[in-house]
C-alpha positions in Angstrom: 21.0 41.3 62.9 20.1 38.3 61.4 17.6 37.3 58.6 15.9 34.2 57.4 13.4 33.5 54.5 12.6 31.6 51.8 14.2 32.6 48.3 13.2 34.2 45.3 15.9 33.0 42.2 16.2 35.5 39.4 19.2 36.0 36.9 21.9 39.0 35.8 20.5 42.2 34.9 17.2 42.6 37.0 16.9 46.3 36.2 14.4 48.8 38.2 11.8 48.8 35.5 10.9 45.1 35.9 11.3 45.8 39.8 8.9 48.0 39.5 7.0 49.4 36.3 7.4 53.2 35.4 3.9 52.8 34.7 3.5 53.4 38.5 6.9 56.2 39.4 3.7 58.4 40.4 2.9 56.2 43.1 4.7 57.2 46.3 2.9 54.8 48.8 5.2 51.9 49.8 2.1 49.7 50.2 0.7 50.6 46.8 4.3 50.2 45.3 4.4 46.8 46.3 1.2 45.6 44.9 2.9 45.9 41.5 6.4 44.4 42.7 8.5 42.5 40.0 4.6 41.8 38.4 6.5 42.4 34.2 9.2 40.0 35.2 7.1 38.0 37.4 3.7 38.0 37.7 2.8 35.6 40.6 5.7 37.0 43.0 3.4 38.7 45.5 1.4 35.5 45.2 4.8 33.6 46.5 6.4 35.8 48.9 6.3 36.1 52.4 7.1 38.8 54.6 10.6 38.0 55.6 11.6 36.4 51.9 14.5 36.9 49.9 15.7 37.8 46.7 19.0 36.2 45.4 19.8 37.0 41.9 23.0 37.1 39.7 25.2 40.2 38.5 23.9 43.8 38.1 20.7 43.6 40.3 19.1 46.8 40.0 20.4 48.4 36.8 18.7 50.8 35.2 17.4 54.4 35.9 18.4 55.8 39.3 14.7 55.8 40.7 14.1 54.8 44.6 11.1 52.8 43.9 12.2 49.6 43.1 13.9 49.0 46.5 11.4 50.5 48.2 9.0 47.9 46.0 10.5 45.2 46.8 10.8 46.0 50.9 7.2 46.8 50.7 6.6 43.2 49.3 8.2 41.7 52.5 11.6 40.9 50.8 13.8 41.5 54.1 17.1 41.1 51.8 18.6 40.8 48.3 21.9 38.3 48.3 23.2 39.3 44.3 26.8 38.7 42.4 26.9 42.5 41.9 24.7 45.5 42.4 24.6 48.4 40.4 25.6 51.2 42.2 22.8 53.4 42.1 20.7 50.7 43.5 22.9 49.6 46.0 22.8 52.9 47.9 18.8 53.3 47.3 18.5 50.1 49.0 20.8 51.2 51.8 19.0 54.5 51.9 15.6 52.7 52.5 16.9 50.4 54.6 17.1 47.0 52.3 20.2 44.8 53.2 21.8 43.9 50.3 24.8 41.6 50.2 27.6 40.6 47.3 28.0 36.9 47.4 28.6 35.2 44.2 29.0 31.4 45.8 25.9 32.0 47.6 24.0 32.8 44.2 25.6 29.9 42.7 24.6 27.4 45.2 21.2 28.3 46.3 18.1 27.8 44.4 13.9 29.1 44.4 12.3 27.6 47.5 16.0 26.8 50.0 15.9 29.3 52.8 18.7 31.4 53.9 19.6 32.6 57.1 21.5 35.9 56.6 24.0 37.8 59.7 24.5 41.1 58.7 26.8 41.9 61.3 29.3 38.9 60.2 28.7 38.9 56.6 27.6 35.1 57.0 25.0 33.7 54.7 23.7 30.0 55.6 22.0 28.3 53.3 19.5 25.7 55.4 18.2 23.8 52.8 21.3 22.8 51.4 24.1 23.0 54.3 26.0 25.5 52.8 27.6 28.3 54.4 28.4 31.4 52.7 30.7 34.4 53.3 29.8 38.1 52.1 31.6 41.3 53.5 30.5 42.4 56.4 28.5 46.2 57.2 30.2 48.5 59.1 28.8 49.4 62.2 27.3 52.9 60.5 25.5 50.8 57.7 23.9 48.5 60.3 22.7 51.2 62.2 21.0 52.6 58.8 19.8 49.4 58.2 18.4 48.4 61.8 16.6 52.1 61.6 14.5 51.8 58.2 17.0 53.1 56.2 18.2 57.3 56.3 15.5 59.2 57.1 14.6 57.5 60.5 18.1 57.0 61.2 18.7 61.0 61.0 14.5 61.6 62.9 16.3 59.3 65.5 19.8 61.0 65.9 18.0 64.1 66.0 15.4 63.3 68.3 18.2 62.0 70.9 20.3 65.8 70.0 17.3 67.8 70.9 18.0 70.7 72.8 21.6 70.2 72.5 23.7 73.3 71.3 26.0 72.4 68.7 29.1 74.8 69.3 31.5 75.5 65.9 
């Protein structure tokens, strides 16, 4: 599966409360969610992106409290990846969960800027920097994780396995 979108640039320690506000954790509409995307740390972001963006950012994206919102937010928006130095780990599997790729790169976050657009292979862990020339290499999703991913995230993943099981006897 690959991706490709114009980037987003934000620093270390991105945490889920300026991802989205917990002025709006009683909000469980992903479209609604959106609307208020990043808008504390910044304000014109749903003004900027595009379905299709991405996020690039530096070390502990997603800290913070453990809520699902913020990658949910942020998929909402039309952010169809976030390339970070680190993650923290509650985040990381939220995204996963939802179905947000997220990828560890540090030299990719080091070398890429607001505005260059990236071209992302989650199968091969490649990330290709267009604007710049610059290729990239982040570990790879295992086959299971891609076929998370590639269903929306969890949820569909287990409607679909289930929906393919039906009326199959499970013998123990």
């Amino acid at each position: 599966m690959k991706l490709r979108g114009k980037v987003h640039n934000y620093g270390d320690d991105v945490n889920t409360d300026v991802i989205i506000p917990a002025r709006y954790l009683n909000v469980y509409d992903p479209a609604e969610l959106a609307q208020h995307a990043m808008e504390d740390l910044d304000p014109d972001f749903l003004k900027k992106v595009k379905p299709g963006d991405i996020i690039v950012a530096g070390a502990n994206f997603g800290c913070g409290s453990s809520r699902e919102h913020a990658p949910l937010a942020i998929k909402a928006a039309g952010i169809s990846c976030v390339v970070a130095k680190s993650f923290a780990r509650i985040f990381y599997r939220n995204a996963i969960d939802i179905g947000l790729p997220i990828l560890e790169c540090e030299e990719a976050v080091d070398k890429t800027r607001a505005g260059d657009t990236l071209e992302v292979d989650l199968s091969t862990g490649e990330i290709k920097n267009i604007t710049r020339g610059l290729t990239f290499e982040a570990k790879p999703y295992p086959n299971f994780m891609l076929e998370l991913i590639n269903a929306g995230g969890l949820i569909e993943y287990t409607k679909r396995k289930l929906a393919a099981n039906r009326g199959i006897k499970v013998r123990r």
